[in-house]
C-alpha positions as CSV (number, residue, x, y, z in Angstrom):
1,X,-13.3,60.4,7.3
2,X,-17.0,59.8,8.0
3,X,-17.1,56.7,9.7
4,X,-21.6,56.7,9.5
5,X,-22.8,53.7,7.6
6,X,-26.3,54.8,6.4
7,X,-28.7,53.0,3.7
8,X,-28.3,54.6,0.7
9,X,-32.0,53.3,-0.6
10,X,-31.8,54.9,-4.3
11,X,-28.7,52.7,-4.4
12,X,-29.4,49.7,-2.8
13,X,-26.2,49.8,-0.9
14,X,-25.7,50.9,3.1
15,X,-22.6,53.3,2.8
16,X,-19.8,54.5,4.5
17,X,-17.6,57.6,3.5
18,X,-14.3,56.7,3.2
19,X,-12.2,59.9,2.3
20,X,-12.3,62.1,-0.9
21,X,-15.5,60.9,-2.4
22,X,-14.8,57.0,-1.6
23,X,-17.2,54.8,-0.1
24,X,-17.4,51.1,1.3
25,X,-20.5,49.8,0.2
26,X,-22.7,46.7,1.1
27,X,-25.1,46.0,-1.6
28,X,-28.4,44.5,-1.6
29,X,-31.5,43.7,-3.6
30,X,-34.7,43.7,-2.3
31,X,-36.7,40.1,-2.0
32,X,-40.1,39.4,-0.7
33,X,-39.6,42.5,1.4
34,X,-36.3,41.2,2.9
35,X,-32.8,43.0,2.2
36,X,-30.7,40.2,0.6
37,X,-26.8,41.1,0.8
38,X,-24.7,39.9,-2.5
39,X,-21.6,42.2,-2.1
40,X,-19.5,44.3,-0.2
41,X,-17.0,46.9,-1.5
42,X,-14.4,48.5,-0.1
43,X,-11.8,50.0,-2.5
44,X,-8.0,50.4,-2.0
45,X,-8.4,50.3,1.8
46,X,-9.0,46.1,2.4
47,X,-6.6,45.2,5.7
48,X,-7.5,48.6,7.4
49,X,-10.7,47.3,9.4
50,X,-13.5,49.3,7.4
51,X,-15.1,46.4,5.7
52,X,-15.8,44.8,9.4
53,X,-16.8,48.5,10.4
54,X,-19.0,49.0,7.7
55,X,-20.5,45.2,8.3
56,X,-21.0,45.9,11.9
57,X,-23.0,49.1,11.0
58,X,-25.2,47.5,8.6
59,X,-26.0,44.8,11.5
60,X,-26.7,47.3,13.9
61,X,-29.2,49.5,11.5
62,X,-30.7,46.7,11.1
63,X,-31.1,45.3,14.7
64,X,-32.3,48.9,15.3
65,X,-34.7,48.8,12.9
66,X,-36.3,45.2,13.6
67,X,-35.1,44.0,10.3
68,X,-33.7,40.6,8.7
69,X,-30.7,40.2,6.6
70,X,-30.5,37.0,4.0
71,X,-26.9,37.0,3.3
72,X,-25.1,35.8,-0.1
73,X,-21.8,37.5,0.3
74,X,-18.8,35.7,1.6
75,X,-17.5,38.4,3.3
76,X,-20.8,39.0,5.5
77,X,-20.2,35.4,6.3
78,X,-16.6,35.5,7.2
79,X,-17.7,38.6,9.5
80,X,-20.8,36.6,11.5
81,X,-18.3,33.7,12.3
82,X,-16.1,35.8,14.2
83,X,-18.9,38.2,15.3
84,X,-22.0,35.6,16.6
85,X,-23.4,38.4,18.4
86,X,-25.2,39.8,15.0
87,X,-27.2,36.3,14.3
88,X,-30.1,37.9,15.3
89,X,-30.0,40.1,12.3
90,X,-29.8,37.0,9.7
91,X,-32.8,35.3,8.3
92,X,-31.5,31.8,8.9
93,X,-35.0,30.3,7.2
94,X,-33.6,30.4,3.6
């Protein structure tokens, strides 16, 4: 398994490798030059941890890079309630 996370820009999605050709996927659209997140996808492997892994990736890429996230996906909001260390990443002004 290849646990990277790494923004998959011709797919609007940051990825992880799962196993076999799977991937966890957080998908976004670009807005006003802002990433806004609508989805995240994680296929046959939902109580195993890899959706908060790939979550937590995203945030940091993101934190690295100096960039905002507006979030519209339940799950990325379920995930900053128990993490509050990533609000730094969020664009809180929409």
């Amino acid at each position: 398994m290849d646990a990277e996370v790494r923004d998959n820009q011709e797919k609007h999605r940051f990825e992880r490798q799962i196993h076999d050709g799977s991937w966890a996927a957080a998908y976004y659209r670009l807005e006003d030059g802002k990433l806004v997140f609508f989805h995240v996808e994680v296929p046959e492997f939902s109580s195993q941890g890899i959706g908060a892994a790939l979550v937590q990736g995203v945030f940091d890429i993101l934190r690295e890079r100096g960039e905002k996230a507006v979030i519209k996906c339940s799950f990325m909001e379920s995930f900053l309630q128990t993490h509050p260390e990533y609000q730094d990443v969020v664009d809180t002004a929409r």
